[in-house]
N, C-alpha and C positions, 0 to 999 in steps of 0.2 A: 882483711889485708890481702889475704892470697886472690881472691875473685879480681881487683886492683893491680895486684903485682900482671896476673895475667894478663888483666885486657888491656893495660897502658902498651902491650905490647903490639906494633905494627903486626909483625908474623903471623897472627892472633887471629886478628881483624882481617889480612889479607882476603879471605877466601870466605868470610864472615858477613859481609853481607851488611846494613843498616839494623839500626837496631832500637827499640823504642820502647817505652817505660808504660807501665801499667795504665796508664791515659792516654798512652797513641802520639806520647809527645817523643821526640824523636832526643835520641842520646848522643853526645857524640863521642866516635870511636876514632882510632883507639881511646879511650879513657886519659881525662886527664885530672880526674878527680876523686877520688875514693866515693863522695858523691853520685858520681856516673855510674861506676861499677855496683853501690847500692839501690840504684834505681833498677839495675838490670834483675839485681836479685827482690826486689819490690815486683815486678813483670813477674819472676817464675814463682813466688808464691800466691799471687793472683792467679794463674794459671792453674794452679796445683786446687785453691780453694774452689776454681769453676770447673775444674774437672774434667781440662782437656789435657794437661799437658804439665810437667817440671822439673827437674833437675837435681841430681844427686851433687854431692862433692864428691871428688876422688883425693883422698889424703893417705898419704905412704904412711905403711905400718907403722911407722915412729910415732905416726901421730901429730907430729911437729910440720908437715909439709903439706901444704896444699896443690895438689898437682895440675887438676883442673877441674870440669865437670861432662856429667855425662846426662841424660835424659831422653823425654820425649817430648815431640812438636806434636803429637797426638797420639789418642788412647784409643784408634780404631781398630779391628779385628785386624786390617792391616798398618802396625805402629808405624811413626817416623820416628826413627830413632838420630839424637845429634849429640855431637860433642865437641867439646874446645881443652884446650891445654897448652899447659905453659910451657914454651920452647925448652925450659932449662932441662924439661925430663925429657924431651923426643927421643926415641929411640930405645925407651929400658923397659916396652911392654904391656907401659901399666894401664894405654889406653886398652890394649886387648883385652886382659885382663876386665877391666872394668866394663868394656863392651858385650860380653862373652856372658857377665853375670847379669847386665842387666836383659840383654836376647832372652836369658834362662829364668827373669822374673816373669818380663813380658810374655812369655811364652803360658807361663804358669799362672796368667791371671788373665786368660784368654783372647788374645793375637794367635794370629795363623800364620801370619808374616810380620818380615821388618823393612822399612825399605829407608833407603838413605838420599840425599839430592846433592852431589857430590861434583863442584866443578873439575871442566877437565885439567889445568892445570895445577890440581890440588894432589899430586902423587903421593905423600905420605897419607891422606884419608880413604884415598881411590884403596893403596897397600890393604889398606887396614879392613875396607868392605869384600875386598877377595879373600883371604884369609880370613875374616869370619864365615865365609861361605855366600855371602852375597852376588851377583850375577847382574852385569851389566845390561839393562833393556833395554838400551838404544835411545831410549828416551829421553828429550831434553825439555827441562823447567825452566825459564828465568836464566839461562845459561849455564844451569846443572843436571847433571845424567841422572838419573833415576838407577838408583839399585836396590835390586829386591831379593829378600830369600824367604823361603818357606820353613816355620818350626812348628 
């Protein structure tokens, strides 16, 4: 239900990009089906079993909350690390928090770097890659800046 509550959400998707189910068949976003949001997580455990890439949840101490999620878009010496979360939490931390621990797995299961591809007007992610220590490289993907840090 939480992966759903999120992505139905416009805000969500803004800066999010297309997105496509374990077959390359295309989803659509924001979500408008509990459905959709199961295909997305159908995608990152296919990933996770070919062993490029997947996705934690991020769920508040209670237990009861689903906040968003966090991962990787790959498992090379230099990771891409992404995330998504549910506007209802913006602001209390938790992406840091959950950013910060998974740099410190990445790091401990050998990554040298992390890097992010972060559009320009996405300022609360751009926030969030300085503050983890991240460094903007000038570089642009697809209409997103490349930020990288060394751990």
């Amino acid at each position: 239900m939480g992966m759903f509550e999120m992505w139905r959400q416009p805000l969500v998707q803004q800066f999010s990009g297309a997105a496509d189910d374990e077959f390359q068949n295309e989803i659509p976003m924001p979500a408008k089906t509990h459905h959709d949001s199961d295909r997305l997580i159908g995608f990152w455990l296919k990933a996770l079993k070919d062993g490029w890439g997947f996705r934690w949840a991020i769920i508040k101490n209670d237990g009861d909350n689903f906040v968003g999620h966090i991962g990787f878009n790959s498992l090379l010496e230099c990771s891409e690390i992404a995330f998504h979360m549910n506007p209802d939490f913006w602001g209390n931390g938790f992406m840091y928090e959950a950013a910060a621990a998974a740099i410190a797995w990445r790091r401990d299961n050998g990554a040298t770097a992390i890097e992010a591809y972060i559009e320009p007007e996405n300022a609360r992610s751009i926030a969030l890659a300085l503050r983890l220590g991240m460094n903007d490289t000038s570089t642009l993907v697809d209409n997103a800046r490349r930020y990288q840090m060394s751990i």
